[in-house]
N, C-alpha and C positions, 0 to 999 in steps of 0.2 A: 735315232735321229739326232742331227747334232744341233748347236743353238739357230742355224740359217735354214733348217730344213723341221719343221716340226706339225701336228698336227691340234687341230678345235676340235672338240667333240660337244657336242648338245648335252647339256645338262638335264636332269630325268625331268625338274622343274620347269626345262624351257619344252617340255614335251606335254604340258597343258593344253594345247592345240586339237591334237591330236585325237587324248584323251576325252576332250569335251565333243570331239567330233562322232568319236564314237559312243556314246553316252546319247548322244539326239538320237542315232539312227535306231541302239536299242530302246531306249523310251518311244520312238516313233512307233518299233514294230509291235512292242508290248500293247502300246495303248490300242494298235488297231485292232491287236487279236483280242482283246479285250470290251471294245465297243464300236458299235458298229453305224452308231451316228458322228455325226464329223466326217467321214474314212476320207476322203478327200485331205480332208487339213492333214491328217495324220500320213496318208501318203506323200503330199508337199512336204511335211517333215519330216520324212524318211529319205526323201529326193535329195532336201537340201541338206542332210545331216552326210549324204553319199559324196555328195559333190563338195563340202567342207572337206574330210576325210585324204580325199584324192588328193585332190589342191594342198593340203598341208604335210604327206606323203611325197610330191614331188617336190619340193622346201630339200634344200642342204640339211643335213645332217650333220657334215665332218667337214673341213676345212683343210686342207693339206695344203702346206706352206713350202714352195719346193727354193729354188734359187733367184729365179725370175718369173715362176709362175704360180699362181692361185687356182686347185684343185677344189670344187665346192661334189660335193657327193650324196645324193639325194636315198632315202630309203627303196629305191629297187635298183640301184644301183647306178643310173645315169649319172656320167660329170657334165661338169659346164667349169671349163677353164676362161681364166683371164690373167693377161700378162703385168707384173704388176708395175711397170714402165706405161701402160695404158688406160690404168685407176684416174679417177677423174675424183671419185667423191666418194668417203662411206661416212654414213649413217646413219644414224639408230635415233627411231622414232617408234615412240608407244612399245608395241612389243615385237617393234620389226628391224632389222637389220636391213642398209639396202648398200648393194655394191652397186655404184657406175663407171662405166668402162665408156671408150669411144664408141664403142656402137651397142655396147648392151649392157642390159639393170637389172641385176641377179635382188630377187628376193630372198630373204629367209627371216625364221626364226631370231630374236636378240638374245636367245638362253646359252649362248655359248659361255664354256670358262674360257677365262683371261683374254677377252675381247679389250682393255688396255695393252696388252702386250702385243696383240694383232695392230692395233692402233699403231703404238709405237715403234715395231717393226716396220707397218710400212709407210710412215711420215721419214723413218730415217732411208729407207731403199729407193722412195722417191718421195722428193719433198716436194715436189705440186698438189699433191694429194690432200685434201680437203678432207678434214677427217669431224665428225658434228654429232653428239649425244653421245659419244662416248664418255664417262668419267674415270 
């Protein structure tokens, strides 16, 4: 890939998500084979630790930087493109990245490397672009 065309990939540290999602659901299931008053709470903890999991599973992973388009690629595989002539705003708040576009606001993860050089790539491909928590 050359400098106009390149790719982000998720850092293993911005994979904390993930990791603690799956950590609920086995502490959920351990604690419930384990005792049998609570099971309720402990099943709502396994529920919620499932649906953390998913939700942070369909999150970008990869960023592909093409010529005029932003490829975001999620762990099973689905993309969600946006054209980067239609960027409205990126930002990174707490431990979230958020892309907006004219008609839609991709989430993800903020663990990417060189999340300034994404900045700065696309403040110079289109300068209307709003660009806020990045350093």
């Amino acid at each position: 890939m050359d400098d106009k065309n390149y790719l982000l990939g998720l850092r293993v540290t911005g994979m904390y998500q993930i990791i603690l999602a799956i950590l609920i659901v086995v502490l959920g299931i351990y604690m419930l084979s384990i005792t049998k008053e609570g099971s309720l709470l402990w099943i709502v903890y396994i529920f919620l630790g499932v649906i953390l999991l998913f939700r942070y599973l369909n999150m970008p992973r990869e960023i592909i930087v093409d010529e005029e388009l932003l490829t975001f690629k999620n762990w099973f595989g689905k993309e969600k493109m946006a054209y980067i002539k239609d960027l409205k705003r990126i930002s990174k708040r707490m431990s979230y990245l958020y892309v907006y576009t004219d008609e839609k606001r991709i989430v993800m993860p903020s663990g990417f490397n060189d999340l300034k050089k994404l900045a700065d790539d696309m403040k110079s491909r289109n300068p209307q672009v709003e660009i806020t928590g990045i350093k």
